[in-house]
C-alpha positions as CSV (number, residue, x, y, z in Angstrom):
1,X,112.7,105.3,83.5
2,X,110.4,102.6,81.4
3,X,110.4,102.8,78.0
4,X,106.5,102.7,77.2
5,X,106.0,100.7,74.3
6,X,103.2,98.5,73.0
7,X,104.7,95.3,74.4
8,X,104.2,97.1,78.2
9,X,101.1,97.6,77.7
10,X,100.4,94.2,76.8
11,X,102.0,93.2,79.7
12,X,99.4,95.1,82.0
13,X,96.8,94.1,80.2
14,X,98.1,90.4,81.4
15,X,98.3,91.0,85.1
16,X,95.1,93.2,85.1
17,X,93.3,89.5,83.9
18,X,93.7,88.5,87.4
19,X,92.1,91.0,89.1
20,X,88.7,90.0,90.3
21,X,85.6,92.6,90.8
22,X,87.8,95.2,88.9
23,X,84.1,96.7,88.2
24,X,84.6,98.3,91.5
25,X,86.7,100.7,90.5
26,X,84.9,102.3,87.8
27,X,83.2,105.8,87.8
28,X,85.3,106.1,91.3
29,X,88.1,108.4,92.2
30,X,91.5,106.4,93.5
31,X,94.0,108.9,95.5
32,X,97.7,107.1,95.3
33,X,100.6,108.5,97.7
34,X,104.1,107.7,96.2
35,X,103.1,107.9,93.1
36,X,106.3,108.1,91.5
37,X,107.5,104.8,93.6
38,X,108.7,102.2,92.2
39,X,105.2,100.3,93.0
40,X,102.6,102.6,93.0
41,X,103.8,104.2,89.5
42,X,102.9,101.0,88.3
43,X,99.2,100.9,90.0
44,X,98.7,104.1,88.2
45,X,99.4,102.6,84.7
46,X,96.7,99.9,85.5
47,X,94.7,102.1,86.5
48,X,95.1,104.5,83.2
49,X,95.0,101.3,81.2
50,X,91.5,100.6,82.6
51,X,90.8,103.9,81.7
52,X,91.9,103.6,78.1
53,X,90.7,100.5,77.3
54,X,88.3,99.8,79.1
55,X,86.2,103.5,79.9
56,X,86.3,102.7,83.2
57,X,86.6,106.5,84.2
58,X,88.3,106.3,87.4
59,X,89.7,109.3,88.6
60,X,93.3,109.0,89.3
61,X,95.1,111.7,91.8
62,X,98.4,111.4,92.1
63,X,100.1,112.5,95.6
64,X,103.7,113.7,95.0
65,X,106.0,116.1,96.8
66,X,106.6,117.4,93.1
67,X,104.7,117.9,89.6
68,X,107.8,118.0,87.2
69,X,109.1,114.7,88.9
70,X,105.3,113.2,88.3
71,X,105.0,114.7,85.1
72,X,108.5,113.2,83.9
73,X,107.6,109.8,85.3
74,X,104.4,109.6,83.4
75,X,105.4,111.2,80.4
76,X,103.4,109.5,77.8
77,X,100.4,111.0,80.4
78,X,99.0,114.2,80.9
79,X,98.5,116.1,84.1
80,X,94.9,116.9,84.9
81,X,93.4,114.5,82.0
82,X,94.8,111.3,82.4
83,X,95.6,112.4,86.2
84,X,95.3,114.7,88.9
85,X,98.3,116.2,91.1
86,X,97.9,116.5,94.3
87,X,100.9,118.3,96.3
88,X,101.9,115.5,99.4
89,X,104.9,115.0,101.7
90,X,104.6,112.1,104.0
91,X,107.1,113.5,106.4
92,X,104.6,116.3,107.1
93,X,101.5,116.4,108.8
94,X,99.5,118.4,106.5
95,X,95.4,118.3,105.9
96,X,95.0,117.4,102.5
97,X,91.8,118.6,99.9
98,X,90.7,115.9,98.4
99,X,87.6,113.8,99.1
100,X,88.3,110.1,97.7
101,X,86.7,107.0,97.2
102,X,89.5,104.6,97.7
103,X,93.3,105.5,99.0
104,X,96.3,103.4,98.6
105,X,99.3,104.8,100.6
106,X,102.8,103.8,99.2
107,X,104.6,107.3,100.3
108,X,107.2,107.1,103.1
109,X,110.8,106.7,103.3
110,X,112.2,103.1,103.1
111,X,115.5,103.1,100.8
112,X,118.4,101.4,102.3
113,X,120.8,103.8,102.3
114,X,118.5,106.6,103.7
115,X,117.3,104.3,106.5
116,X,121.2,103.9,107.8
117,X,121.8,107.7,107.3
118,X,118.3,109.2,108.7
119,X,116.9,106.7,110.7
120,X,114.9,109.2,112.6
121,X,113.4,110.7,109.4
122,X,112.7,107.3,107.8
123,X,110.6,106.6,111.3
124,X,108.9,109.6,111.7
125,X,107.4,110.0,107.7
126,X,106.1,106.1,107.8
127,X,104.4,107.1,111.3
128,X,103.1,111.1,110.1
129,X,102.3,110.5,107.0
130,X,100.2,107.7,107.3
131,X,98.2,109.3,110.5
132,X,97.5,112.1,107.7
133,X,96.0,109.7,104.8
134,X,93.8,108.3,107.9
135,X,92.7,111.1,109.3
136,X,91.7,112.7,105.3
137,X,89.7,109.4,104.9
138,X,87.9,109.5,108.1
139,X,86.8,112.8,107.2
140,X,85.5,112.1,103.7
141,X,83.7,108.7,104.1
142,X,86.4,107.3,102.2
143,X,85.3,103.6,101.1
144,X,88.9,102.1,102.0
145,X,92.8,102.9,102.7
146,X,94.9,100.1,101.7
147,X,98.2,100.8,103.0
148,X,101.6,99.3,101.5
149,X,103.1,97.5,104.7
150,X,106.5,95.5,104.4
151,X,107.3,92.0,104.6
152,X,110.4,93.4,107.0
153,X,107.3,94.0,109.7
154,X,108.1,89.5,109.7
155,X,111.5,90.1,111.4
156,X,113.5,86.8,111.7
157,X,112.7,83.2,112.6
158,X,114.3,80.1,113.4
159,X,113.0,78.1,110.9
160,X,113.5,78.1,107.2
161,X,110.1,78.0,106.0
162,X,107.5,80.8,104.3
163,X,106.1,83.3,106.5
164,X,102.4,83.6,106.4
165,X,100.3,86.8,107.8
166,X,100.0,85.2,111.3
167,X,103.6,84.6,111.7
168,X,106.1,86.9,113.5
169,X,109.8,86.9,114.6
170,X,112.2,88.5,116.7
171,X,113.0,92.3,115.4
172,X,115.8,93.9,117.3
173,X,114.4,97.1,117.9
174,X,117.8,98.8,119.6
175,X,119.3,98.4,116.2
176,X,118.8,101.7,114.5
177,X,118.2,99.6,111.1
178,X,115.0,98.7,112.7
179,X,113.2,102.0,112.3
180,X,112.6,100.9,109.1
181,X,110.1,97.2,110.5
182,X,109.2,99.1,113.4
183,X,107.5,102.0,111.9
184,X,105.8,99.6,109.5
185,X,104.5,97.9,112.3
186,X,103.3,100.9,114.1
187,X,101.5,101.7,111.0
188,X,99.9,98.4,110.5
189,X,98.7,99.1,114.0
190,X,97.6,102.5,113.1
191,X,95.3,100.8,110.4
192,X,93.9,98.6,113.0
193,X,93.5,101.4,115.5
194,X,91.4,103.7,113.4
195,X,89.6,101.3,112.2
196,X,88.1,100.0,115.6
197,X,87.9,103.5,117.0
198,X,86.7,105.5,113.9
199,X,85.1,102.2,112.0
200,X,87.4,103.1,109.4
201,X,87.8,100.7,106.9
202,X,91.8,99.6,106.0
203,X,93.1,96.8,104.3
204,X,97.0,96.3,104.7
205,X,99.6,94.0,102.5
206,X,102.8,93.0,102.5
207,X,105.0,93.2,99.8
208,X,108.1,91.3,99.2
209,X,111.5,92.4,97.0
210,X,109.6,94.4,94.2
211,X,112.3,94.3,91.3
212,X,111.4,95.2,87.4
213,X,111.7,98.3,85.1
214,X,110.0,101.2,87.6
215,X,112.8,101.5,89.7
216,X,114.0,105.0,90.2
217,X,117.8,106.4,90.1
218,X,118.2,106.8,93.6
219,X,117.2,103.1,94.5
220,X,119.7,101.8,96.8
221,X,118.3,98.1,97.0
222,X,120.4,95.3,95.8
223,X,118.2,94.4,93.0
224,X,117.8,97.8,91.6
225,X,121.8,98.7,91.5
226,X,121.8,95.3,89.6
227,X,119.2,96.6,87.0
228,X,121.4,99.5,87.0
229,X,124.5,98.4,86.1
230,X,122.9,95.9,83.9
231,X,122.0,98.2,81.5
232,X,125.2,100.0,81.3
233,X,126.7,97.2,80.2
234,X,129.0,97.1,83.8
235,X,129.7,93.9,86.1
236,X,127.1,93.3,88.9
237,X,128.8,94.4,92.6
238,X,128.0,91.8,95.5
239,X,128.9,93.6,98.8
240,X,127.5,90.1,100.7
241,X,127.7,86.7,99.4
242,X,123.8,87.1,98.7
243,X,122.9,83.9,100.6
244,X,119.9,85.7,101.9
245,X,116.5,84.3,100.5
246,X,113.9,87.0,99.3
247,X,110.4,86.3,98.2
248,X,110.7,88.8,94.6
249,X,107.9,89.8,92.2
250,X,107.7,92.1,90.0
251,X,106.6,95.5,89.3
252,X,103.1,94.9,87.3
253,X,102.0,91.2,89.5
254,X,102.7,93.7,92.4
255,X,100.5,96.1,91.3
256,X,97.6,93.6,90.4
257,X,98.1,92.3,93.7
258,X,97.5,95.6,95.3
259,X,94.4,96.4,93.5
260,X,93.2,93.0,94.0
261,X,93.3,93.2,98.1
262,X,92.0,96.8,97.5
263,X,89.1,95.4,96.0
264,X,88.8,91.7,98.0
265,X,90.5,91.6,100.6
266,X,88.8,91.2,103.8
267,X,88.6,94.4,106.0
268,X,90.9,94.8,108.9
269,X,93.3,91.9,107.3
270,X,97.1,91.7,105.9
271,X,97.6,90.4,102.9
272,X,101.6,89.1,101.6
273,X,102.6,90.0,97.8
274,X,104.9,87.1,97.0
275,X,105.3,85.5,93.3
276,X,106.0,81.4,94.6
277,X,108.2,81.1,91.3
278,X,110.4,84.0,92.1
279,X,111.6,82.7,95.8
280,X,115.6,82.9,96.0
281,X,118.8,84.4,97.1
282,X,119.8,87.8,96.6
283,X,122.8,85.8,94.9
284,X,120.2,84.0,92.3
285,X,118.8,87.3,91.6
286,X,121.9,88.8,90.7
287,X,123.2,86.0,88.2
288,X,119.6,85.9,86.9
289,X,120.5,89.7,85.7
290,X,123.8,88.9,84.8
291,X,123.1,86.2,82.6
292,X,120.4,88.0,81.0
293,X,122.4,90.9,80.0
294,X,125.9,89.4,79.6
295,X,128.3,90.7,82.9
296,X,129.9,89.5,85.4
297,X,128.8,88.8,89.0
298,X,131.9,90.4,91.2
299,X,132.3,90.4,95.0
300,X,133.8,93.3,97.3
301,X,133.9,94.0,100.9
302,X,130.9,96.0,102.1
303,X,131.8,99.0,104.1
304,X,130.5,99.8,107.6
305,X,127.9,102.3,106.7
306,X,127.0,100.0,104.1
307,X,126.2,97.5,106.2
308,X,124.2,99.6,108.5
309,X,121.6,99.5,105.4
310,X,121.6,95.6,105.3
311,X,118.1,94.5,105.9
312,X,118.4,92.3,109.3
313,X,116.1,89.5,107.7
314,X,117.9,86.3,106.9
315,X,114.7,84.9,105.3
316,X,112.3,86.9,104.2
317,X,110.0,84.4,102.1
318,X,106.6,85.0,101.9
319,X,103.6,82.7,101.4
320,X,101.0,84.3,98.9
321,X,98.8,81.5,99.3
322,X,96.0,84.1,101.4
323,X,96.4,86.3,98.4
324,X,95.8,83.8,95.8
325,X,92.8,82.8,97.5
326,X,91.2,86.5,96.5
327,X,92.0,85.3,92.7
328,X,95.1,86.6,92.2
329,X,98.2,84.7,90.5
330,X,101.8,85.9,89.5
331,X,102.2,86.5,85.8
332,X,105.4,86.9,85.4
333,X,108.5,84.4,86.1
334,X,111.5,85.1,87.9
335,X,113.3,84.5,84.1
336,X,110.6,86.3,82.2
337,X,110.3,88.8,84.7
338,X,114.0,89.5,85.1
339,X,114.2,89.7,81.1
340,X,111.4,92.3,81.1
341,X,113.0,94.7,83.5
342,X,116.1,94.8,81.4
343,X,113.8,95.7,78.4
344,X,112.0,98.1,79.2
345,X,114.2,100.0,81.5
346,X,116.1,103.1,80.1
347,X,119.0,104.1,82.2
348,X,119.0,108.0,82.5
349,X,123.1,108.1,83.5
């Protein structure tokens, strides 16, 4: 959980300098799925900020499978003035109420350790739930649907460089850790799809290895056990020797990011959310943490199921320059970013 404080707030007000044509927004209504996510918890407090400070009177709904979960996640907030529930499972195909001007779709199942233990579930809800968030915005002249994609959808390449949106490698899709890039694919395609045969109007990005002070308790990623035992003061667990490289940014450039291709990005196109400063190992991540909060780094065997969860990317480093074209820029470092996370995050053990 993030402990609010005046210092957060600051920090959004930062990241939402770089968002061109934020204008846009104002006097709309913007209908988030996954709201309690890791990511798009953190659109919605840019998006109350703008409120706040800026009168913008955009009308947040919040999709969730539960209220008391949303309510505790925004607890500063309240429910049906700052924003609106709306009941949502992505791994039902439900019609939903609502009418909205924008849509950015971050529900669906993507944890590690649920995609090697329900790989069929994890599929299925990326697939379902999206159709349903199109189908809603074909029927209400929704404006756009950006949709959270994956860098994963990337798969692996030869060569060591940065992936940009045009590039793609080999995924081995008999590998039941693929459900995870495959469904993200079939969704990216979904976009395209509706958008040629209904004229709807999608925008899709990328992100990379989202780390910072939103992550929830049942995270399974490496960097979010990390943050975890971080803040109880506990040595940091390698289960890999972490040579893989990962394009990470954090929570709040991520969100500006989305917000920014909501508003910019070119219809139809995919956009990657990569901070260039914050390109490293799994490995560098971890000591980053460590050092910051004074633990060890430790090594142990991984077990089989464990690394059944492994994403199958080597290299997953992103180019952002098609992003930073829009306007957008990281604001946070890799070392400011790391010691932010481990500021504001409360551990609820």
């Amino acid at each position: 959980m993030i402990r609010y404080c005046e210092n957060y707030w600051k920090d959004v007000e930062r990241v939402l300098s770089h968002i061109r044509n934020i204008e846009a927004l104002f006097g709309r209504s913007v209908f988030v799925t996954g709201a309690t996510g890791m990511i798009c918890s953190s659109v919605i407090e840019l998006l109350w900020y703008l409120n706040h400070s800026r009168k913008a009177e955009i009308r947040i709904e919040a999709a969730g499978r539960n209220i008391e979960k949303t309510m505790r996640r925004f607890y500063p907030l309240s429910e049906g003035l700052d924003y609106h529930f709306v009941k949502y499972d992505s791994s039902k195909s439900d019609t939903l109420s609502v009418s909205p001007d924008f849509v950015i779709h971050g529900a669906g199942y993507g944890d590690p350790e649920m995609i090697s233990r329900q790989p069929v579930e994890v599929m299925l809800s990326n697939i379902t739930g999206l159709e349903t968030i199109l189908r809603c915005a074909c029927s209400n002249d929704t404006k756009r649907v950006l949709y959270i994609s994956s860098s994963e959808v990337y798969g692996n390449k030869e060569e060591n460089g940065l992936f940009s949106e045009n590039m793609y490698g080999y995924l081995d899709i008999l590998k039941e850790r693929a459900s995870y890039p495959s469904s993200k694919r079939a969704g990216e395609s979904l976009c395209v799809a509706y958008q040629s045969e209904y004229n709807l109007n999608t925008v899709i990005v990328r992100p990379g290895h989202i780390y910072g002070p939103s992550i929830t308790d049942s995270d399974s990623r490496a960097s979010a056990q990390f943050t975890r035992a971080c803040a109880r003061g506990e040595n940091i667990t390698m289960k890999s020797a972490g040579l893989q490289k990962r394009s990470y940014c954090y929570t709040l450039d991520c969100a500006s990011a989305i917000i920014t291709a909501m508003i910019n990005g070119e219809r139809g196109n995919a956009y990657n959310i990569s901070n260039s400063d914050s390109i490293c190992t799994i490995r560098d991540m971890a000591y980053a943490l460590a050092d910051e909060s004074g633990v060890n780094v430790i090594f142990e065997n991984a077990s089989d199921m464990e690394k059944k969860s492994y994403n199958l990317m080597n290299n997953s480093a992103l180019s952002s320059e098609k992003l930073e074209m829009l306007g957008w820029k990281a604001e946070f470092s890799l070392k400011e970013g790391v010691k932010k996370t481990l500021s504001y995050y409360i551990n609820s053990y």
